[in-house]
C-alpha atoms as an extended CHARMM CRD file, in Angstrom:
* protein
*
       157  EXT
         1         1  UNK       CA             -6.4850000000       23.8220000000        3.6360000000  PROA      1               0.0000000000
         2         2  UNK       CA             -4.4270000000       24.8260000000        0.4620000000  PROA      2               0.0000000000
         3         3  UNK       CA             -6.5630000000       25.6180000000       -2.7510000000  PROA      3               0.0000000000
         4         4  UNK       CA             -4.9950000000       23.1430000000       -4.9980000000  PROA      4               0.0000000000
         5         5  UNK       CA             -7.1460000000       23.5130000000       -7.8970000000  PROA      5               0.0000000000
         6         6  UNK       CA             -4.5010000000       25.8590000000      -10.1360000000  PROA      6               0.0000000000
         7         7  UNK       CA             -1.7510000000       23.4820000000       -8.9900000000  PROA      7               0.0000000000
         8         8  UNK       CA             -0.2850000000       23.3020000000      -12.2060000000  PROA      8               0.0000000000
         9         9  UNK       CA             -0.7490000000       26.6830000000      -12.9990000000  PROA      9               0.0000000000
        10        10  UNK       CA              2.1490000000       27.9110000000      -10.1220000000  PROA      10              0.0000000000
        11        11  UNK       CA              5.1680000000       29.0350000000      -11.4420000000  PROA      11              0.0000000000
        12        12  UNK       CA              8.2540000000       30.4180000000       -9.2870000000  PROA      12              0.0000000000
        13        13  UNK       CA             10.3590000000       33.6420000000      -10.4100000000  PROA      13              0.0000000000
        14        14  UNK       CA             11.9150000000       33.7160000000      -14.1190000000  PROA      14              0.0000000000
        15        15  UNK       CA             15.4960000000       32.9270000000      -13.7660000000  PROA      15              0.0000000000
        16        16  UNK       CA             17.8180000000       35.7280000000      -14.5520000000  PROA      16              0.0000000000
        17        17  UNK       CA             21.4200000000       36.3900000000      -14.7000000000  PROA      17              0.0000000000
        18        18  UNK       CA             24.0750000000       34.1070000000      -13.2380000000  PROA      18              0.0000000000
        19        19  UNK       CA             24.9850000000       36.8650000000      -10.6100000000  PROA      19              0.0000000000
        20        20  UNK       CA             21.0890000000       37.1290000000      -10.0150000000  PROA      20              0.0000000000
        21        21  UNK       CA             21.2550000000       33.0780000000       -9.3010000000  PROA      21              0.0000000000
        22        22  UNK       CA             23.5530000000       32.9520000000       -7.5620000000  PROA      22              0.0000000000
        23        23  UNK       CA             23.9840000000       35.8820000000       -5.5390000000  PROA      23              0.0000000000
        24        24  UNK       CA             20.5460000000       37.3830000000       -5.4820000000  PROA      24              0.0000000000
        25        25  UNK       CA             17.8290000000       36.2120000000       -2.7320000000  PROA      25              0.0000000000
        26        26  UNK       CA             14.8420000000       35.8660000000       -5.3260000000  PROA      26              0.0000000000
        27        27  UNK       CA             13.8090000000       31.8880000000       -5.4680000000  PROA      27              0.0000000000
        28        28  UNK       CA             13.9590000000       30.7240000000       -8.9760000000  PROA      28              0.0000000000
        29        29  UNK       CA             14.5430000000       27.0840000000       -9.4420000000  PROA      29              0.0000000000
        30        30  UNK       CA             16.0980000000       25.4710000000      -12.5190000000  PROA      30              0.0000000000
        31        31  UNK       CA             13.7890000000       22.2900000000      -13.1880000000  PROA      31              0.0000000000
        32        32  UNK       CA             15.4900000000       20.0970000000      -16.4450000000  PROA      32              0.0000000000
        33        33  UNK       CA             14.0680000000       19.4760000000      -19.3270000000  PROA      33              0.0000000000
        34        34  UNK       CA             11.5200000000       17.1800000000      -17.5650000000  PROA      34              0.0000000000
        35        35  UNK       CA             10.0410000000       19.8170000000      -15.3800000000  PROA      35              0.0000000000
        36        36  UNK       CA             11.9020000000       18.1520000000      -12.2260000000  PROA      36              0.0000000000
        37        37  UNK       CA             14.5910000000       19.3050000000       -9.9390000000  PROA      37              0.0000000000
        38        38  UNK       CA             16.6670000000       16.9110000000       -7.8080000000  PROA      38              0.0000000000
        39        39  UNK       CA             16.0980000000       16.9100000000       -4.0590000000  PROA      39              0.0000000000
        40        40  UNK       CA             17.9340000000       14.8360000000       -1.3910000000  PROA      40              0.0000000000
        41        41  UNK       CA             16.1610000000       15.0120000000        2.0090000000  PROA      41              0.0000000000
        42        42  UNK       CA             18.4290000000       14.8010000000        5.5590000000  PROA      42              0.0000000000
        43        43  UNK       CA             17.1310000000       14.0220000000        9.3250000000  PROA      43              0.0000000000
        44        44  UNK       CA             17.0740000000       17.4100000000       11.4450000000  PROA      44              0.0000000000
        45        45  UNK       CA             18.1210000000       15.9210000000       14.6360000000  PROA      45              0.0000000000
        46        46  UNK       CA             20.9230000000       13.4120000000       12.9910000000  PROA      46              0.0000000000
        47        47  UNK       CA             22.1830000000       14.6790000000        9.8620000000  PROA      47              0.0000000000
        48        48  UNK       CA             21.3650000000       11.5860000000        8.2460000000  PROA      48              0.0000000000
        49        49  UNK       CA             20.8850000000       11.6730000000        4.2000000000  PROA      49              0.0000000000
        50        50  UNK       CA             17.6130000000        9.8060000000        4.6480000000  PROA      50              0.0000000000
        51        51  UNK       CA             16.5020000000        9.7020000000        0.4780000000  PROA      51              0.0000000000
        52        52  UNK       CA             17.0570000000       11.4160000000       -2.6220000000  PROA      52              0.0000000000
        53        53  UNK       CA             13.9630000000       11.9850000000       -4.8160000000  PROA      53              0.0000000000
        54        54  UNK       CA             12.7640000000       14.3880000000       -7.7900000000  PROA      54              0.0000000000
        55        55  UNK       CA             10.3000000000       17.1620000000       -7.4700000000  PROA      55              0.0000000000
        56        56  UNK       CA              8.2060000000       19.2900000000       -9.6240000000  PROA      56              0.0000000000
        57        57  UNK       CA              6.7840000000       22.4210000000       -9.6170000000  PROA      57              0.0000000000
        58        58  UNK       CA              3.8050000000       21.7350000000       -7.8940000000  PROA      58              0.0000000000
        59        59  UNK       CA              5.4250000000       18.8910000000       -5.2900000000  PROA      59              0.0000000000
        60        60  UNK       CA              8.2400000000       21.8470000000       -4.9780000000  PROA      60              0.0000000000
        61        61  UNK       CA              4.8260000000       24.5490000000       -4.2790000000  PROA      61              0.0000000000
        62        62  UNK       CA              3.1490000000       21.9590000000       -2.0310000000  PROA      62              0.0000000000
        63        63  UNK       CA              6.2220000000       21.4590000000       -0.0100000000  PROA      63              0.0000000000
        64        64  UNK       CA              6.4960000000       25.3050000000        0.6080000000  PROA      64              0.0000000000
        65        65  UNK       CA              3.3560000000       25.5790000000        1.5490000000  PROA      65              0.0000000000
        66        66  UNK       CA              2.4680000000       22.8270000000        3.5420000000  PROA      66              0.0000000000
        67        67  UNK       CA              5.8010000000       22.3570000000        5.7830000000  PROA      67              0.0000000000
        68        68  UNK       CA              4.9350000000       18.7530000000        4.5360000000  PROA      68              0.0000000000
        69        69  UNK       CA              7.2210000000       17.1510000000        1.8110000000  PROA      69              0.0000000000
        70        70  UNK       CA              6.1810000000       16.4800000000       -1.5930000000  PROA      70              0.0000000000
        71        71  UNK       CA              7.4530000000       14.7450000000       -5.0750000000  PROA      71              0.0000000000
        72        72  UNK       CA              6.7920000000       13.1650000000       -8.5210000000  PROA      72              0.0000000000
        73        73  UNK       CA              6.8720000000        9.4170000000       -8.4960000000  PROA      73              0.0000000000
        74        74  UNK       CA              9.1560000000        9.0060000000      -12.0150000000  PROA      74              0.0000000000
        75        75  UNK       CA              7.9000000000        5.6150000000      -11.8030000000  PROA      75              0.0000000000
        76        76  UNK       CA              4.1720000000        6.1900000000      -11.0200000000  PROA      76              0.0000000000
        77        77  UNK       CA              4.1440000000        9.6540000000      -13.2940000000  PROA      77              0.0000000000
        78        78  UNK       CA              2.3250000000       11.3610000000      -10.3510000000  PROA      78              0.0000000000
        79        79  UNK       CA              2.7240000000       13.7780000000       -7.4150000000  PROA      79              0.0000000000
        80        80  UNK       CA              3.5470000000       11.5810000000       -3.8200000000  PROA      80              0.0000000000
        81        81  UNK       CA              2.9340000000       12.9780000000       -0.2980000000  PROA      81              0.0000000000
        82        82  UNK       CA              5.8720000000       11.0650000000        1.3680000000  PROA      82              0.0000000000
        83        83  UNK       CA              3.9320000000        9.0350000000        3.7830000000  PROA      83              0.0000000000
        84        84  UNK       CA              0.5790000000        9.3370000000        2.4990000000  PROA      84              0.0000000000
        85        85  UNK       CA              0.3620000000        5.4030000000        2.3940000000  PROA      85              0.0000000000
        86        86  UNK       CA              2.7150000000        4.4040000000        4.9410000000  PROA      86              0.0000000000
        87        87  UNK       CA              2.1150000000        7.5010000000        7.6200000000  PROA      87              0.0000000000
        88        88  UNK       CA              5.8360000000        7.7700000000        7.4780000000  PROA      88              0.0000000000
        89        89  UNK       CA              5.4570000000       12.1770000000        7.1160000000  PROA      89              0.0000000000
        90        90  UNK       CA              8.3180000000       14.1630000000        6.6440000000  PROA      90              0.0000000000
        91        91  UNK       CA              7.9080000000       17.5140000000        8.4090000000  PROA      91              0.0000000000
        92        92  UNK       CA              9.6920000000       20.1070000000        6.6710000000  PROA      92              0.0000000000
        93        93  UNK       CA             12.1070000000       22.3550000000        8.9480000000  PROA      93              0.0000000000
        94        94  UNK       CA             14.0420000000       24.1250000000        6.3470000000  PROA      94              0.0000000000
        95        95  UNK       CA             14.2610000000       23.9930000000        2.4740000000  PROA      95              0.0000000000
        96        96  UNK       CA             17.7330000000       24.8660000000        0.8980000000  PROA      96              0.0000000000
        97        97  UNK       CA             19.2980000000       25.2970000000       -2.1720000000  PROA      97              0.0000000000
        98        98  UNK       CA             22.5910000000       25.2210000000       -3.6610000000  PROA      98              0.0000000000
        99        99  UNK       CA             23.9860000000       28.3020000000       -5.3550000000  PROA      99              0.0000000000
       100       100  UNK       CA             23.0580000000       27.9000000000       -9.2600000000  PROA      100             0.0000000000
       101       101  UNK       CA             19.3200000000       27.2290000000       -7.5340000000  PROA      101             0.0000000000
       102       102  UNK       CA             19.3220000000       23.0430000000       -9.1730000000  PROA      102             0.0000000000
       103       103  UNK       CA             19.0670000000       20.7940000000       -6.2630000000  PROA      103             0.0000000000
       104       104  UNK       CA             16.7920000000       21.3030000000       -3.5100000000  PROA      104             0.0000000000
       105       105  UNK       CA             17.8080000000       19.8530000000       -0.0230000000  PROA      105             0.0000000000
       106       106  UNK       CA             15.1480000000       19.7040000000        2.6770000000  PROA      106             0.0000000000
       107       107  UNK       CA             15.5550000000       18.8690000000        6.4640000000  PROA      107             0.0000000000
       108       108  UNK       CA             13.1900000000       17.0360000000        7.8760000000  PROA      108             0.0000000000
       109       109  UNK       CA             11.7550000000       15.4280000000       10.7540000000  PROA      109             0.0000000000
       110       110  UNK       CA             10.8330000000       12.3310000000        9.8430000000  PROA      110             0.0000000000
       111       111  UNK       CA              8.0920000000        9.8730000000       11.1850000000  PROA      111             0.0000000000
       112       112  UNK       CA              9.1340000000        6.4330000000       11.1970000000  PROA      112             0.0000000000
       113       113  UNK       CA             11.2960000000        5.1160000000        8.0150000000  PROA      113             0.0000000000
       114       114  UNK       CA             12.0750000000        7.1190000000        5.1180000000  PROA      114             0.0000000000
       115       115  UNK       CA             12.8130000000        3.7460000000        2.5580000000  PROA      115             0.0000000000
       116       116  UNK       CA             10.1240000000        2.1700000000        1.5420000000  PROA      116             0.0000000000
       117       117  UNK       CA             11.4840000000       -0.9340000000        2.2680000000  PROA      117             0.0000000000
       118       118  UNK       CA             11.1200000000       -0.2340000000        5.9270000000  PROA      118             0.0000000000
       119       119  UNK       CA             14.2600000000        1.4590000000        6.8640000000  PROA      119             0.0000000000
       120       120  UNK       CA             15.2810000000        4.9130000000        8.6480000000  PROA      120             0.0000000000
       121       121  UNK       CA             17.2510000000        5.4770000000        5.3060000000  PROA      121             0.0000000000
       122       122  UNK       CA             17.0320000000        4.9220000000        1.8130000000  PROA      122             0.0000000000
       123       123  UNK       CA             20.4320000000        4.4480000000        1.7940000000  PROA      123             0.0000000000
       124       124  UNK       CA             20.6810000000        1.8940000000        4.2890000000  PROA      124             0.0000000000
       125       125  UNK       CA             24.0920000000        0.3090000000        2.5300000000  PROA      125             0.0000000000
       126       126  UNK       CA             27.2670000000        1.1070000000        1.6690000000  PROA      126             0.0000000000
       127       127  UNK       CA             29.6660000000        0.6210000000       -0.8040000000  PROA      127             0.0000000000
       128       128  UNK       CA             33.7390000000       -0.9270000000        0.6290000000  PROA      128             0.0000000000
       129       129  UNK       CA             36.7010000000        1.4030000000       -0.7650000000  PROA      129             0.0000000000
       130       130  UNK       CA             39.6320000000        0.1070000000       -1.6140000000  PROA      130             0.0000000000
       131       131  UNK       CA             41.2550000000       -1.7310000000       -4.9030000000  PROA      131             0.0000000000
       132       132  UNK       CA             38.0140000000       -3.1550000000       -6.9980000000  PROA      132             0.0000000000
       133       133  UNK       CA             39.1300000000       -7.1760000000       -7.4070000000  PROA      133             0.0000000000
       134       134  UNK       CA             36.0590000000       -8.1210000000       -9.1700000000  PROA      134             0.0000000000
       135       135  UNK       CA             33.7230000000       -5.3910000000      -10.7140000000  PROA      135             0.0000000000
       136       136  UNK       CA             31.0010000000       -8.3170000000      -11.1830000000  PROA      136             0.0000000000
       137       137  UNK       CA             31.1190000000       -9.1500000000       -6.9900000000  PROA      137             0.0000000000
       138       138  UNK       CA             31.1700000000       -5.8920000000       -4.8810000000  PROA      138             0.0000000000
       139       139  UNK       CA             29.6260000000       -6.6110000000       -1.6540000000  PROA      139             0.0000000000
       140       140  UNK       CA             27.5770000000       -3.9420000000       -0.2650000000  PROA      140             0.0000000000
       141       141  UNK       CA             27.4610000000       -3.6700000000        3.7550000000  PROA      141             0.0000000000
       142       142  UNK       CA             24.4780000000       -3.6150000000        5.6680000000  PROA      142             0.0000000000
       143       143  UNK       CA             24.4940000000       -0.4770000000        7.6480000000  PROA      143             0.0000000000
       144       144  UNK       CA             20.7400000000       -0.2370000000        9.1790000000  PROA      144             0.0000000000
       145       145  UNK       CA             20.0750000000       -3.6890000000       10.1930000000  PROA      145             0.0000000000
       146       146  UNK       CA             16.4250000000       -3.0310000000       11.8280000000  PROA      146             0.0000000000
       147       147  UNK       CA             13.7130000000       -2.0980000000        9.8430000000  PROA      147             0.0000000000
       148       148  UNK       CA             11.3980000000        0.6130000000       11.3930000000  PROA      148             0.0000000000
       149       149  UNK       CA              7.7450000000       -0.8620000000        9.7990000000  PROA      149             0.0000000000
       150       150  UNK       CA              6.9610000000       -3.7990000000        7.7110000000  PROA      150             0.0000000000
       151       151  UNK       CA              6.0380000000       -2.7840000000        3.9200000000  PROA      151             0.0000000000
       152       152  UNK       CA              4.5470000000       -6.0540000000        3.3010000000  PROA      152             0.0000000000
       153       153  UNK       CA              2.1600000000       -4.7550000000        5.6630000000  PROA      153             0.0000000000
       154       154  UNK       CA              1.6440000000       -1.0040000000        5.5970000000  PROA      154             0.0000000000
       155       155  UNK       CA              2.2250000000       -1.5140000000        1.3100000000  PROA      155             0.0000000000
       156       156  UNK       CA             -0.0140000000       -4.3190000000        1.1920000000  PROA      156             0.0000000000
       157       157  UNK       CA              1.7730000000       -6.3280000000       -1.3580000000  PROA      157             0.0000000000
């Protein structure tokens, strides 16, 4: 078990020069002005974006550490263990980043659904190309049509 009690207190390497960034191979992550860095999570065995979510330092620590994936809930202002409530764990095979060190891009293998709406994939629709007719009516297609777990259920709502 991880010592978690200077959690907040973890701090990566102090970002240096641009060649440093983006050529070196020290780990220093650019968080914004919120303390969070963007992180879109894919499916190991498929590919398959399956969410796109925000981290902070210690979800970003946790993550490392743990080989289990970690963010901050914008919404609930609080550190999430994705699948804490649902069991739906994301095991962590590799963590990337992009050159300037922003974004963070895990690859996962991932228990049941990612959405919490109780598909694989958060982004379970898409959007049509082609000439926009009417900006107020564009009608988003259904791409996962089975849901892998019932939220009303495992969410208790």
């Amino acid at each position: 078990m991880i010592d978690q009690s200077n959690r907040n207190k973890r701090k990566f390497a102090t970002r240096g020069s641009k060649h440093d960034i983006e050529k070196g191979n020290i780990f220093c992550p650019k968080f914004d002005e919120n303390g969070l860095i963007p992180c879109i999570v894919s499916e190991y065995e498929t590919g398959v974006t399956l969410m796109f979510a925000f981290m902070d330092a210690t979800a970003l620590s946790l993550t490392i550490e743990t080989g289990v994936a970690h963010f901050w809930s914008r919404s609930r202002k609080k550190l999430w263990k994705k699948g804490e409530t649902s069991g739906n764990i994301q095991s962590v095979i590799e963590i990337l980043t992009d050159c300037d060190q922003d974004v963070i891009c895990l690859t996962v293998q991932q228990a049941g659904g990612a959405c919490h709406l109780g598909y694989r994939s958060c982004f379970y629709r898409s959007v049509p190309k082609g000439p926009i007719k009417d900006p107020e009516n564009i009608i988003l297609d259904q791409r996962e049509l089975t849901k892998t777990f019932d939220p009303d259920e495992v969410y208790e709502v």
